[in-house]
NUTILUM-655138 format. One line per field, with one value per residue (C-alpha): x, y, z. Coordinates in Angstrom, 3 decimals. Each point is the difference from the previous one (the first is absolute). Last residue first. Example, Ala and Ser with C-alpha at 12.3 -4.5 7.8 and 13.67 -1.06 7.14 Angstrom:
xx = c(13.670, -1.370)
yy = c(-1.060, -3.440)
zz = c(7.140, 0.660)
END
This chain:
xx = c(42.838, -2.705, -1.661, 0.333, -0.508, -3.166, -1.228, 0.094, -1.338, -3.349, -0.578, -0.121, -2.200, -2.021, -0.513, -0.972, -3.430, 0.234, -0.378, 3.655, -1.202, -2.921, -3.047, -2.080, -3.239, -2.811, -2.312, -3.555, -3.123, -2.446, -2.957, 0.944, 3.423, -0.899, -3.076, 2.662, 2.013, -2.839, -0.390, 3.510, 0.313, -2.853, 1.284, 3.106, 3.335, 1.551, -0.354, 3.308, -1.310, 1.561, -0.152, 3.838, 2.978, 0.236, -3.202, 1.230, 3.626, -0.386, -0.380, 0.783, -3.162, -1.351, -3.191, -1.735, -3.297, 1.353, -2.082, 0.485, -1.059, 1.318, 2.773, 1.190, 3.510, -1.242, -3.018, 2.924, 1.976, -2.085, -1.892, 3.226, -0.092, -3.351, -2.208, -2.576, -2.386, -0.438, -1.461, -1.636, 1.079, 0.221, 3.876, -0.154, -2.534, 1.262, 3.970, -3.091, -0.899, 3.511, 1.492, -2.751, -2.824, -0.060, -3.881, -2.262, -2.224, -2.475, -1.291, -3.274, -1.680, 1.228, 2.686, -1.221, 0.059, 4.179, -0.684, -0.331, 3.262, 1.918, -1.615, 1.429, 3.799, 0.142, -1.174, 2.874, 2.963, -1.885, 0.215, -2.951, -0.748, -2.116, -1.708, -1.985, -2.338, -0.473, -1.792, -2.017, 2.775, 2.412, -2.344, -0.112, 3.786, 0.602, -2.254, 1.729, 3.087, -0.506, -1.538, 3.301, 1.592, -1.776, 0.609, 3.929, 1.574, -0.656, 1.054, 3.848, 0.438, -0.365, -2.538, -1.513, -1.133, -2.438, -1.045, -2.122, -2.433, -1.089, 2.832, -0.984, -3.380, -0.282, -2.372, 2.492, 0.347, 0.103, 2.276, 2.155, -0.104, 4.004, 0.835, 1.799, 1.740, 1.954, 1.428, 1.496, 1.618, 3.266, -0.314, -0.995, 2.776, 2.464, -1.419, 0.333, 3.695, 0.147, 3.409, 3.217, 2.275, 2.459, 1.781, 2.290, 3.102, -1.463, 0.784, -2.906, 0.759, -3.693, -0.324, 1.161, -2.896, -2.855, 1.895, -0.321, -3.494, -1.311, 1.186, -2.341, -0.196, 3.428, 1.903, 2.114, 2.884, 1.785, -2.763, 0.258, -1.083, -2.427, -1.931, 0.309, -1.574, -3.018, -0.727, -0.261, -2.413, -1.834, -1.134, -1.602, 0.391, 4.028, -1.716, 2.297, -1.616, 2.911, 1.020, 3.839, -0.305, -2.957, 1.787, 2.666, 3.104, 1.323, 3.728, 0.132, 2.513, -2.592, -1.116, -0.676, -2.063, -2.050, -0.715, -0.782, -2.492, -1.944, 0.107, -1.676, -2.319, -1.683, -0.597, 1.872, 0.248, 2.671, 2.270, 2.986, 2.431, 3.159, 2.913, -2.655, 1.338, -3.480, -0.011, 1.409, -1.932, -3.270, 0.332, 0.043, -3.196, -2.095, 1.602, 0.306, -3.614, -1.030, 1.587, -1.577, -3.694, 0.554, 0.739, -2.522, -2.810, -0.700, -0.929, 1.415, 3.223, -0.245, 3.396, -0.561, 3.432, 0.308, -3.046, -2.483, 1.010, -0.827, -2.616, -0.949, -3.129, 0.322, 2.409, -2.692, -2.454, 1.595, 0.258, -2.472, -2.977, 0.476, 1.809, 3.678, 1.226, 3.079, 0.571, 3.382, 0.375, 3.855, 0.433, 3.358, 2.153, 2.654, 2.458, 2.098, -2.438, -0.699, -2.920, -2.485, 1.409, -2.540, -3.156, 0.919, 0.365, -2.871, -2.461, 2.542, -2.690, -2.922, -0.050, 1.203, -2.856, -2.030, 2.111, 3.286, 1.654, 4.312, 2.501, 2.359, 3.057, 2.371, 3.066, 0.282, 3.899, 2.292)
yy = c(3.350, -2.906, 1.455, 3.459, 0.297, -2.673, 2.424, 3.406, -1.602, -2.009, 3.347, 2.479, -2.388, -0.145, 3.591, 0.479, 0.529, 3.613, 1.442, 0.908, 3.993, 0.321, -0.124, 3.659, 1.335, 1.919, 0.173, -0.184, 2.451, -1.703, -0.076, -3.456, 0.615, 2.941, -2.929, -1.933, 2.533, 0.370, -3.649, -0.418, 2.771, -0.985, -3.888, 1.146, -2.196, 2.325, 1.965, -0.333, 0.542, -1.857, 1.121, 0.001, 2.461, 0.926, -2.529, -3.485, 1.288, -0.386, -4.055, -0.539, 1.275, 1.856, 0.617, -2.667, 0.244, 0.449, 1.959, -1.006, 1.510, -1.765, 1.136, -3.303, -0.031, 1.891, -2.238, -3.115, 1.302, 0.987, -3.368, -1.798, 1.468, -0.756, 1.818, 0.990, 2.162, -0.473, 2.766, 0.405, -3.702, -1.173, -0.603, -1.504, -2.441, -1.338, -0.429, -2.364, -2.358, -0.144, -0.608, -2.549, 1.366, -0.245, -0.960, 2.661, 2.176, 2.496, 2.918, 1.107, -2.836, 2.032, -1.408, -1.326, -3.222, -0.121, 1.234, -2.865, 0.577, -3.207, 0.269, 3.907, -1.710, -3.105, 1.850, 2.804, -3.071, -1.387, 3.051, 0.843, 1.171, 3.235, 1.875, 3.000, 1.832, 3.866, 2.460, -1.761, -2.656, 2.509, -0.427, -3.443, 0.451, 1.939, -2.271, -2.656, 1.431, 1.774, -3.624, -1.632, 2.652, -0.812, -3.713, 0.619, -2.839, 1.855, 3.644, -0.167, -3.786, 0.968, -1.991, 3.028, 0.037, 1.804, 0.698, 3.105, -0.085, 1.864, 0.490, -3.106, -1.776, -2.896, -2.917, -2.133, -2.864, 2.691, 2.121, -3.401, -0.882, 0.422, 0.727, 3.289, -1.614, -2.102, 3.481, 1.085, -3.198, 0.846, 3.519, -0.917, -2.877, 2.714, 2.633, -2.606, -0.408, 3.622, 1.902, -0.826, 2.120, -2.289, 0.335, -2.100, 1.672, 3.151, -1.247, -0.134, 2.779, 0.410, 3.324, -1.784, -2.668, 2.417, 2.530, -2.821, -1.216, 3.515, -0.320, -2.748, -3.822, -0.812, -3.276, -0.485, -2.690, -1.540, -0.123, 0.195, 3.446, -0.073, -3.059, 1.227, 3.822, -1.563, -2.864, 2.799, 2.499, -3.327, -0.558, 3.646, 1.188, 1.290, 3.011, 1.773, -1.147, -1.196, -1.274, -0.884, -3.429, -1.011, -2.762, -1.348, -2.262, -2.382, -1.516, -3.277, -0.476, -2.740, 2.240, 3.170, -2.466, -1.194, 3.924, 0.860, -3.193, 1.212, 3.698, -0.150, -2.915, 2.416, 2.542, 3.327, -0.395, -2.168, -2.439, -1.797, -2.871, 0.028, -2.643, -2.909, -2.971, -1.787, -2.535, 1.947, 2.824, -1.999, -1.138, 3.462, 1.074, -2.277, 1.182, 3.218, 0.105, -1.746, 2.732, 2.810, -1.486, -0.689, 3.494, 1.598, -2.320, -3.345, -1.438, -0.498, -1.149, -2.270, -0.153, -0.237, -0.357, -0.511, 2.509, -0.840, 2.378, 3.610, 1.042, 2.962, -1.313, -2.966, 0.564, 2.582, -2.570, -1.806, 2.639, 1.986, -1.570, -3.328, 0.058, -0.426, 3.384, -0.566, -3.441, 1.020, -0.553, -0.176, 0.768, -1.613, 2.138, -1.999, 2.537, -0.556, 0.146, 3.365, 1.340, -2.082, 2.542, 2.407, -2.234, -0.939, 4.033, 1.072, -2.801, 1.007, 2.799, -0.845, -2.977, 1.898, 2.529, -3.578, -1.163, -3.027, 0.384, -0.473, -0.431, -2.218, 0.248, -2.346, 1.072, -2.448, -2.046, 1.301)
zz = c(2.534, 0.590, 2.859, -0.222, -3.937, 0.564, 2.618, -1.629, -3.587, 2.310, 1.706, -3.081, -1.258, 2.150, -0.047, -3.468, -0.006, 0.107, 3.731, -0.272, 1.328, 1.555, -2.091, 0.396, 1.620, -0.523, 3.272, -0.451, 1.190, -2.006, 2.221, 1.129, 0.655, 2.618, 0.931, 1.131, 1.867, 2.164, 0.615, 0.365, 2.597, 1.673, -0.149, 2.429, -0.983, -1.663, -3.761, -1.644, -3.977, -2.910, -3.153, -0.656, 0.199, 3.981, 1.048, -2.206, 0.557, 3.851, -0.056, 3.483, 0.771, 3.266, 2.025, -2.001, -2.166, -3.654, -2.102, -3.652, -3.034, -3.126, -2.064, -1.407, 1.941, 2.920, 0.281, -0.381, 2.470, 2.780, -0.534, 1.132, 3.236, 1.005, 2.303, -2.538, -1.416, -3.381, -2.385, -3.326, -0.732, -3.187, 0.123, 3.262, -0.674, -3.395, 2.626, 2.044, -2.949, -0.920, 3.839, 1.193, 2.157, 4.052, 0.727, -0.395, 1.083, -2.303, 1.922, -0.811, 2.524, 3.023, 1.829, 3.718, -1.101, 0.660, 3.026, 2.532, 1.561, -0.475, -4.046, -0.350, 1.499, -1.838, -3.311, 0.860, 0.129, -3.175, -1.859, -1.179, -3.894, 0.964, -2.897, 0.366, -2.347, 0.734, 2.217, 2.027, 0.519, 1.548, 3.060, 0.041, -0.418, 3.325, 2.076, -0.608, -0.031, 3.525, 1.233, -0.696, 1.576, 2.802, 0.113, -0.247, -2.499, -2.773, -1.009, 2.313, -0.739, -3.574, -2.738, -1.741, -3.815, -1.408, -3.313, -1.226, -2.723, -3.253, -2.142, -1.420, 0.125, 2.369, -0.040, 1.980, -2.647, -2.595, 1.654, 0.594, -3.513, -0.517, -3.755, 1.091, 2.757, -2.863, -1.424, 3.889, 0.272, -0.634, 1.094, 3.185, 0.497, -0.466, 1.865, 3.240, -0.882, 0.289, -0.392, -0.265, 2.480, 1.555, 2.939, 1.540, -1.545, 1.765, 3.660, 2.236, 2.902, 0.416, -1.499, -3.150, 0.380, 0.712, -2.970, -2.852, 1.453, -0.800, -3.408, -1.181, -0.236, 1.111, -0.456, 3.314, -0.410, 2.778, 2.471, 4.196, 0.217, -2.589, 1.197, 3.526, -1.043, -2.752, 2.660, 3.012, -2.001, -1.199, 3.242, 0.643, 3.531, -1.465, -2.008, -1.688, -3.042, -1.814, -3.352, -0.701, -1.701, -2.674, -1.122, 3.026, -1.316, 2.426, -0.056, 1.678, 3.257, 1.658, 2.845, -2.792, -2.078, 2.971, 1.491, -3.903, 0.135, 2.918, -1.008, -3.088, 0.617, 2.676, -2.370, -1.302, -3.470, -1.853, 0.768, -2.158, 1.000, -1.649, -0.655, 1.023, 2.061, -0.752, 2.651, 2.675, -1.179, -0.759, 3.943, 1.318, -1.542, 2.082, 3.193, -1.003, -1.217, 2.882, 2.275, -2.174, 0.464, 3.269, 0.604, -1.936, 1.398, -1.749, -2.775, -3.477, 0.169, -3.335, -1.458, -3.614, -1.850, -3.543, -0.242, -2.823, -3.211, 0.037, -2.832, 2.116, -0.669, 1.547, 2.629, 1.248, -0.024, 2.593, 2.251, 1.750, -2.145, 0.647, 3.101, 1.443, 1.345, 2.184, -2.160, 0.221, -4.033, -1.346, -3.666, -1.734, -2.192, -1.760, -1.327, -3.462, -1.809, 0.458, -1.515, 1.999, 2.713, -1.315, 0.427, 3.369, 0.722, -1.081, 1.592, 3.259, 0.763, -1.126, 2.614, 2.875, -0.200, 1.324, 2.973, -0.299, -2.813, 0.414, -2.838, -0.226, -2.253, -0.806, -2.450, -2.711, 0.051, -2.640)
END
């Protein structure tokens, strides 16, 4: 019997620890030839390549290199780019995951050419349609054949949507799958050392959103905001480059107080040490939400809304806004040792993946 072709799809950073999972579980099947498919979307040292490293992922087979650009030129060279491994490749599935650009570009070229699609991480919504990824997650769903989901909300989102239940597919968290992996090799990371951190006794932020950083005075707000918080505990700030662009266009990225320790973007093992021995992270992320939940970190999550509603209903995840008063005060709530207990939503077990890879090779070769 001929192999079954899959390709799967990377293109942003949480993409990356996301099909690492799923590459390694289809190495089960030998029957299947899974081949990895890089955008290029994020193409730097520290935002990608050295997540294939330690995710132990092999070099793409496809590397397409669409790295500039606004949103939509970025998503019509993708297509463009994209289009030619299809016709070349003639895979029997192509797989996205997340909510990026590369997720939509190359489930609009699979769905022209007639080629199944299989979303990871399907069925999350914010509700709020000014957010990018709010449209990706809805068009990649809408047009996909198979819709892995992370956590029950997703379930009712797509049901509510008129998305037929043979589509969907409650597996859990590929994201908790990578984490647990790797969880043991965080523990011999040096980057406390390097940092001159003790644990339990800093906070780490993270905040790259249009909504937090690409405004001038909001900006200013977090500036302000964490020079503040910095009086009352250690901060670290790995920056994303979109937010670097923005604090170094308006001449504040000096204005942070010398207690606050920035950064450039830090690889995935060195960063997952971070999380775990943080006494609170204040972020904007989406994939943070998960992983604090998962090891019962604090986490304040500076947004008016998450798609990710599990991490604040069972997890230790807080919904504060967008206003740095309120995260400020809430802060120091954290701080003072006022903590939220939490739970791990249900599937989160390191087996999701796998769940995935024995679904899809049953559909495809049965």
């Amino acid at each position: 019997m001929k192999k079954k072709k899959i390709i799967s799809v990377v293109g942003a950073r949480p993409n990356f620890m996301k099909i690492a999972p799923i590459y390694k579980a289809f190495k089960n099947y030998s029957d299947v030839e899974h081949r990895l498919c890089h955008t290029g979307q994020h193409y730097d040292e520290k935002m990608s390549k050295i997540f294939f490293e330690e995710l132990e992922l092999p070099k793409p087979d496809f590397y397409l290199g669409v790295s500039a650009g606004t949103m939509t030129e970025q998503t019509a060279n993708i297509m463009i780019e994209f289009e030619k491994v299809i016709l070349s490749e003639k895979p029997d599935l192509v797989i996205v995951v997340g909510d990026v650009t590369s997720t939509i570009a190359c489930s609009l070229v699979a769905q022209r050419h007639g080629i199944p699609k299989a979303h990871v991480e399907a069925g999350l919504r914010s509700f709020d349609r000014t957010m990018p990824e709010e449209i990706n997650r809805i068009l990649t769903d809408s047009i996909s054949d198979y819709l892995f989901v992370t956590e029950q909300s997703g379930v009712v989102n797509l049901k509510n949507e008129g998305v037929p239940e043979e589509k969907i597919f409650f597996t859990g968290n590929v994201m908790i799958d990578s984490l647990m992996q790797y969880i043991e090799k965080a523990k011999h990371s040096t980057i406390l050392e390097q940092l001159k951190l003790q644990p339990q006794q800093y906070t780490l932020v993270t905040l790259h959103r249009p909504r937090n950083v690409d405004s001038v005075e909001e900006l200013k707000n977090i500036v302000s905001m964490l020079n503040a918080l910095a009086k009352k505990s250690n901060i670290v700030f790995p920056v994303h480059p979109r937010t670097r662009k923005n604090l170094e266009s308006a001449q504040l990225l000096q204005q942070f107080d010398d207690g606050i320790i920035i950064t450039e973007p830090i690889g995935y093992i060195d960063f997952l040490s971070l999380i775990q021995h943080a006494l609170l992270i204040i972020t904007d992320s989406g994939g943070i939400q998960e992983e604090t939940t998962f090891l019962g970190v604090q986490c304040l999550t500076a947004r008016d809304n998450t798609e990710r509603p599990s991490t604040v209903e069972l997890g230790t995840n807080q919904l504060i806004g967008t206003n740095w008063d309120s995260i400020y005060d809430a802060s120091l709530q954290v701080l003072s040792g006022n903590k939220k207990s939490g739970t791990i939503p249900e599937l989160w077990d390191g087996k999701a993946a796998e769940r995935i890879a024995k679904i899809l090779h049953q559909k495809l070769l049965y």
